[in-house]
C-alpha positions as CSV (number, residue, x, y, z in Angstrom):
1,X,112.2,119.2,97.9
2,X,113.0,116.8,100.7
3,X,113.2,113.0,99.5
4,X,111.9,110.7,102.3
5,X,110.0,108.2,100.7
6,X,111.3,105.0,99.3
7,X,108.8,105.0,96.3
8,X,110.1,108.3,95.2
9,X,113.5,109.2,96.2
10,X,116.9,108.7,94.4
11,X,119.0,108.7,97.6
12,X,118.4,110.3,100.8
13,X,119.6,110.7,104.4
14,X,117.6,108.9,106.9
15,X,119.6,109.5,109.8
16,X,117.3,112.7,111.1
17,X,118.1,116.6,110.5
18,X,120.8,118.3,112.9
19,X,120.8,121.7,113.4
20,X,122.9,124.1,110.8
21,X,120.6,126.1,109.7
22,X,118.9,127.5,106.5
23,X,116.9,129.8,103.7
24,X,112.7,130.2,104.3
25,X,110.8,133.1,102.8
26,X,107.3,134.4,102.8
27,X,104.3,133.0,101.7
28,X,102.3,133.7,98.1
29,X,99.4,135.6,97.9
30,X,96.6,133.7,98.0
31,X,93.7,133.4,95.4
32,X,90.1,132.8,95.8
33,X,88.9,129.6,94.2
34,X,87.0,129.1,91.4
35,X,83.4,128.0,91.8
36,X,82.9,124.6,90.6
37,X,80.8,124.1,87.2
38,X,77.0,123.8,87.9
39,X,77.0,120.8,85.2
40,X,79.0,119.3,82.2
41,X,81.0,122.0,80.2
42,X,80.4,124.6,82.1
43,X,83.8,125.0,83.3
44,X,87.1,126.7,81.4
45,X,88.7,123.5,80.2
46,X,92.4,122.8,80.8
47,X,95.1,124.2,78.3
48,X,96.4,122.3,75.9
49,X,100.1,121.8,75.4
50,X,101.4,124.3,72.9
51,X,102.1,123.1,69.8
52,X,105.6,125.3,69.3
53,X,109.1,123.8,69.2
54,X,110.3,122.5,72.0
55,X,114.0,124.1,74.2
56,X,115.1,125.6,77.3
57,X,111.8,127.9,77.9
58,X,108.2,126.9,77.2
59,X,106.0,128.1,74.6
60,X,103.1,127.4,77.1
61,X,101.0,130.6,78.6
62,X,102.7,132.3,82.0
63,X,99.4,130.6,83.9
64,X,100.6,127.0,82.8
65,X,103.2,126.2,85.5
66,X,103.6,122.4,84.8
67,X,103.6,121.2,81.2
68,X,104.3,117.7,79.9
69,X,104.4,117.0,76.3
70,X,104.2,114.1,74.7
71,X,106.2,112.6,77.5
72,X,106.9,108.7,77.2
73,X,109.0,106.3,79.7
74,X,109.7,103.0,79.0
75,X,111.5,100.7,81.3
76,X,113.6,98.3,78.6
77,X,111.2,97.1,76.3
78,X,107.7,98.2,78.7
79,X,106.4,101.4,77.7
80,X,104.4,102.9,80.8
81,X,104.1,106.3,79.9
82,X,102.5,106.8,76.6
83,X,102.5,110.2,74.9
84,X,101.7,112.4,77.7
85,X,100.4,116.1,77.0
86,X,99.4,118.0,80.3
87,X,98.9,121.0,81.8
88,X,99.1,122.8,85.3
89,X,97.6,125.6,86.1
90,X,99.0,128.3,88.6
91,X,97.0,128.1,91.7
92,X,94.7,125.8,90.5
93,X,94.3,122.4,91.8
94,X,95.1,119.1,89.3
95,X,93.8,115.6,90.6
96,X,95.6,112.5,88.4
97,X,93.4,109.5,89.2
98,X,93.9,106.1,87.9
99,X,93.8,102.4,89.2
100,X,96.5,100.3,89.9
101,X,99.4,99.9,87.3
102,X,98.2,103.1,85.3
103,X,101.4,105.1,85.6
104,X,100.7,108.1,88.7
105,X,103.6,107.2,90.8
106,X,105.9,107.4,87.6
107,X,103.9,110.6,86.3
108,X,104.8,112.1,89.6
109,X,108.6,111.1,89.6
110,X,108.8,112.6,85.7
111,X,107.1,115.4,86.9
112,X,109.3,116.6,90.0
113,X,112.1,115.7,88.7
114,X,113.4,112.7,90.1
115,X,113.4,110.1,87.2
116,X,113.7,111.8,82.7
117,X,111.3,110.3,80.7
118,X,112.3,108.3,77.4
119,X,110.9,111.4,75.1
120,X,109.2,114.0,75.4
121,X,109.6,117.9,77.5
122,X,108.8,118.4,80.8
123,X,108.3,122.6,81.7
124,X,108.7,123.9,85.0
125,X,107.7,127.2,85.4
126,X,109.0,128.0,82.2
127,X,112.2,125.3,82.1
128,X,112.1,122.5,80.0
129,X,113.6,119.9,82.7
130,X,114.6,117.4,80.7
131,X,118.2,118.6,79.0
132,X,119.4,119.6,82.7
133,X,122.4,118.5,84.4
134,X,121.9,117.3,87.9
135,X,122.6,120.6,89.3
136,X,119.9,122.8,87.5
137,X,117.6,119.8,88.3
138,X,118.6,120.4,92.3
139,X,116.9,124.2,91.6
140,X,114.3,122.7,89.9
141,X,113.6,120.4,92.7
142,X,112.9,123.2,95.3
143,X,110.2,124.4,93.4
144,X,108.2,121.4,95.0
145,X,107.2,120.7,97.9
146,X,105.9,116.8,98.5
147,X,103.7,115.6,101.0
148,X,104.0,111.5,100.9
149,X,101.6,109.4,101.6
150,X,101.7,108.4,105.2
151,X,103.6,112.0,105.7
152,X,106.9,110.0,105.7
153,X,108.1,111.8,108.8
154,X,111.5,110.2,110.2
155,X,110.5,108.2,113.1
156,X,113.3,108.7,114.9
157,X,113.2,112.9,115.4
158,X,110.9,115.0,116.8
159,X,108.1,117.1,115.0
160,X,110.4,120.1,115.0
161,X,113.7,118.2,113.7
162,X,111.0,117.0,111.1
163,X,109.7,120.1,109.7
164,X,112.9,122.0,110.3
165,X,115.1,118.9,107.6
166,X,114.5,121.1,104.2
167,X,115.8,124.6,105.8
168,X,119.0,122.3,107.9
169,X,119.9,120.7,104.4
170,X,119.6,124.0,102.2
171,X,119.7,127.2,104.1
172,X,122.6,128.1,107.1
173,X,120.0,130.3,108.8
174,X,120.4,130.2,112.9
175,X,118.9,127.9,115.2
176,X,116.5,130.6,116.5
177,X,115.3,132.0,113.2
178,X,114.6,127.9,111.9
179,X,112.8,127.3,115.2
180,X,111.0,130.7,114.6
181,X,109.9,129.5,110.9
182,X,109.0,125.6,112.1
183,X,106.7,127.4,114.6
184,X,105.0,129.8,112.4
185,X,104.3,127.1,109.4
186,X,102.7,125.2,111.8
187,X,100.7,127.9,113.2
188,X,99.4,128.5,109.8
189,X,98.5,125.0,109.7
190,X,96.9,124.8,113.2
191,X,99.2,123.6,115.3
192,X,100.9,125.0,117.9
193,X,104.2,124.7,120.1
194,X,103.5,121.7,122.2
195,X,103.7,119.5,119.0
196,X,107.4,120.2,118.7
197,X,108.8,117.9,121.1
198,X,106.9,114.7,120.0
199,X,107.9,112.3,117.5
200,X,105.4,110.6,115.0
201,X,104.3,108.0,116.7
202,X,102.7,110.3,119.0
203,X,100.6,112.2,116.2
204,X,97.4,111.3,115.3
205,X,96.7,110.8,111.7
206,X,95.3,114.2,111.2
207,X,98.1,115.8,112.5
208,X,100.8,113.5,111.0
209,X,99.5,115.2,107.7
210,X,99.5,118.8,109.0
211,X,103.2,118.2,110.2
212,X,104.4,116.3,106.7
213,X,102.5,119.6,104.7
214,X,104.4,122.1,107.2
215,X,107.7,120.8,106.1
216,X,106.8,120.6,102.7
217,X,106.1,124.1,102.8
218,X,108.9,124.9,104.8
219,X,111.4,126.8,101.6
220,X,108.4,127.8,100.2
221,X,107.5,126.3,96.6
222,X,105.1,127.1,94.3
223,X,104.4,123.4,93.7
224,X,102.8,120.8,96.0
225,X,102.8,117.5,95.4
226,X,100.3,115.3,96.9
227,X,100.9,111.6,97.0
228,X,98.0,109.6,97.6
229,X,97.4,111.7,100.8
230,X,93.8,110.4,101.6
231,X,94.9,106.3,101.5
232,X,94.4,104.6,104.6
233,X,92.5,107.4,106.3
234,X,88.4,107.0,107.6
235,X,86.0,109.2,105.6
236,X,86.1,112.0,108.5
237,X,90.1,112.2,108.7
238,X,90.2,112.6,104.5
239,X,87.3,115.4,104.5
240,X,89.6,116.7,106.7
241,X,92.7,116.8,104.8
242,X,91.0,117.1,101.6
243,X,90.1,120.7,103.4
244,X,93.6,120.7,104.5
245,X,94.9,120.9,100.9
246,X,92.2,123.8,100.0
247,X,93.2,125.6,102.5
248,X,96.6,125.7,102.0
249,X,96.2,126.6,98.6
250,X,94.1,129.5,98.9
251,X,96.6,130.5,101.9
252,X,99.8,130.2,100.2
253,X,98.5,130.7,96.4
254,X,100.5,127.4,95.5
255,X,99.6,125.0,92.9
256,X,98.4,121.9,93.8
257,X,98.9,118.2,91.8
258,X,97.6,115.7,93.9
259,X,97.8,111.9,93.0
260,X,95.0,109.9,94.1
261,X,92.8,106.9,93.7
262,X,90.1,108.7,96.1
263,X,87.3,109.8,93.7
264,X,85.4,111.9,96.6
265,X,88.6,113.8,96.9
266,X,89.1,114.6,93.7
267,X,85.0,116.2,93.1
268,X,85.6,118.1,96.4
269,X,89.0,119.8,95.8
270,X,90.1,119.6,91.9
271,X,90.0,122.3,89.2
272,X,91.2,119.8,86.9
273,X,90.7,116.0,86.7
274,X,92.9,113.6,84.8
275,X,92.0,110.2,84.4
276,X,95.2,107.9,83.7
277,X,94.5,104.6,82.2
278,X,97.7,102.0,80.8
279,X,99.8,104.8,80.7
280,X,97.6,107.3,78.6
281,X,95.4,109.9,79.2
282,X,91.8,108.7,78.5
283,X,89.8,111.8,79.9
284,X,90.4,114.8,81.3
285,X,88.4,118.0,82.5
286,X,86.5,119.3,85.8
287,X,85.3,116.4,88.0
288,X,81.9,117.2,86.9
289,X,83.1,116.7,83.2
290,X,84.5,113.3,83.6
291,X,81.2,112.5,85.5
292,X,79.1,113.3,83.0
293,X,80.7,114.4,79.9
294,X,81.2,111.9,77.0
295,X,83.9,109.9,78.2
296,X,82.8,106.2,79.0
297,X,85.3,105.0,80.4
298,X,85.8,107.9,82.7
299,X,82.1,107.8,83.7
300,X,82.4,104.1,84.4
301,X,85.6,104.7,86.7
302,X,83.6,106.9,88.8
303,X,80.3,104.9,88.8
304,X,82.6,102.1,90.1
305,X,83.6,103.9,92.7
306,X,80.8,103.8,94.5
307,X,80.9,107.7,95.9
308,X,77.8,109.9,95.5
309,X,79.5,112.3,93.2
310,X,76.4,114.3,92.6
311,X,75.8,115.2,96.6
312,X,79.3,115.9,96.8
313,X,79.5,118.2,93.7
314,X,76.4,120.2,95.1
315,X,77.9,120.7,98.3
316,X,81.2,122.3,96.9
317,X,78.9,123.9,95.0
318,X,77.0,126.0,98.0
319,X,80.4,126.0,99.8
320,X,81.8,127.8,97.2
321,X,78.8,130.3,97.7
């Protein structure tokens, strides 16, 4: 995982990637995606937490690659996560919306690794995270791939120092075979060669995001992490990368958590929907679920929203076929 943001990052060099070189891999299989739920209930609701003892390997099912539970943080006396029990599917997509304050950015740093929460277990493919030394969290770490909002990139290199930072820092592959890889990710993303010599401030938005998801991809997790990757951006730009993030799903077979505020993102691309309220999980279930299932405070947070959820929903729906 390559820490570039200031919200999430312990420590991290800022000075641009030099070429040493480094490992890469092949991509997962990919998976078809599941067909949204034509209405309330319809859908296979999300696992819960196993009830076993907790220690180093998780009682959870070999589909659950993320599992939290009952995860608190406090902060001195402030409490902001509150018993948190959640699940992550393999290959399946999990959206954690929430307003201001709820707790997402924290969730996310618990989650990858970055911050330990107060109490609780945190699995990761199998590894409870939280009784790690800082070196078996480093292996842990590369099993995500982030994509920040704004992409992050470093201003100050090029598109192909950019993508080529995670396999500089962590493999000692060649110049040629690094340059190979940057070139093929991108491919795979839709970009080609004539990207690698400009620097950010020459991308569009669009492509900003393809270039921050390349090098997130670049050592190949089976994680990616999503951070608010719709904020800022015009309705036609998020479709875009909300198709972006389908995409590479089904391409690479990787799991998806993406934290968002953006309710049409969620009830295009989520298999799961968590709604995070003062720390706590209020609701949870397929979009359609926390739409129209029982939940009023959920279906409240999406009427305020404003987003026809319903057109949106049917449209997945025939896109799914």
């Amino acid at each position: 995982m390559v820490l570039v943001s200031s919200r999430l990052m312990p420590t991290s060099a800022q000075n641009g990637a030099r070429w040493a070189a480094a490992p890469g891999g092949g991509a997962g299989g990919a998976r078809s995606p599941a067909a949204p739920s034509d209405g309330p209930g319809s859908a296979r609701s999300p696992a819960a937490p196993s009830d076993g003892p907790g220690g180093a390997r998780s009682p959870a099912a070999p589909s659950d690659i993320v599992v939290l539970r009952d995860v608190r943080k406090a902060f001195g006396e402030q409490e902001v996560l509150k018993g948190i029990d959640m699940v992550c599917r393999r290959t399946e997509t999990t959206c954690v919306v929430g307003g201001s304050g709820a707790g997402k950015t924290t969730l996310l740093r618990l989650i990858v690794a970055l911050d330990k929460p107060t109490s609780g277990h945190i699995y990761v493919d199998g590894e409870d995270t939280v009784p790690m030394g800082e070196r078996q969290l480093n292996a842990i770490r590369q099993k995500f791939g982030m994509v920040y909002q704004y992409a992050a990139l470093l201003d100050s290199i090029n598109v192909l120092d950019n993508v080529a930072f995670p396999l500089v820092e962590h493999t000692r592959l060649p110049r040629a075979e690094i340059r190979k890889r940057v070139v093929d990710k991108l491919a795979a993303l839709g970009l080609d060669e004539s990207v690698l010599p400009k620097y950010p401030a020459e991308l569009s938005g669009g492509m900003r995001k393809r270039v921050g998801l390349a090098r997130a991809l670049m050592l190949d997790p089976p994680i990616v992490v999503y951070d608010e990757p719709t904020s800022g951006l015009d309705p036609l730009t998020s479709r875009t990368v909300d198709d972006l993030i389908e995409e590479t799903r089904r391409r690479f077979g990787i799991t998806s958590i993406v934290i968002t505020h953006d309710i049409a993102s969620c009830f295009r691309i989520a298999d799961q929907a968590i709604l995070l309220s003062a720390g706590q999980i209020v609701a949870r279930g397929t979009p359609w679920d926390l739409a129209r299932g029982g939940n009023e405070l959920a279906r409240e947070f999406i009427a305020e929203s404003g987003v026809d959820v319903e057109a949106i929903w049917r449209e997945r729906q025939r896109r799914a076929g």
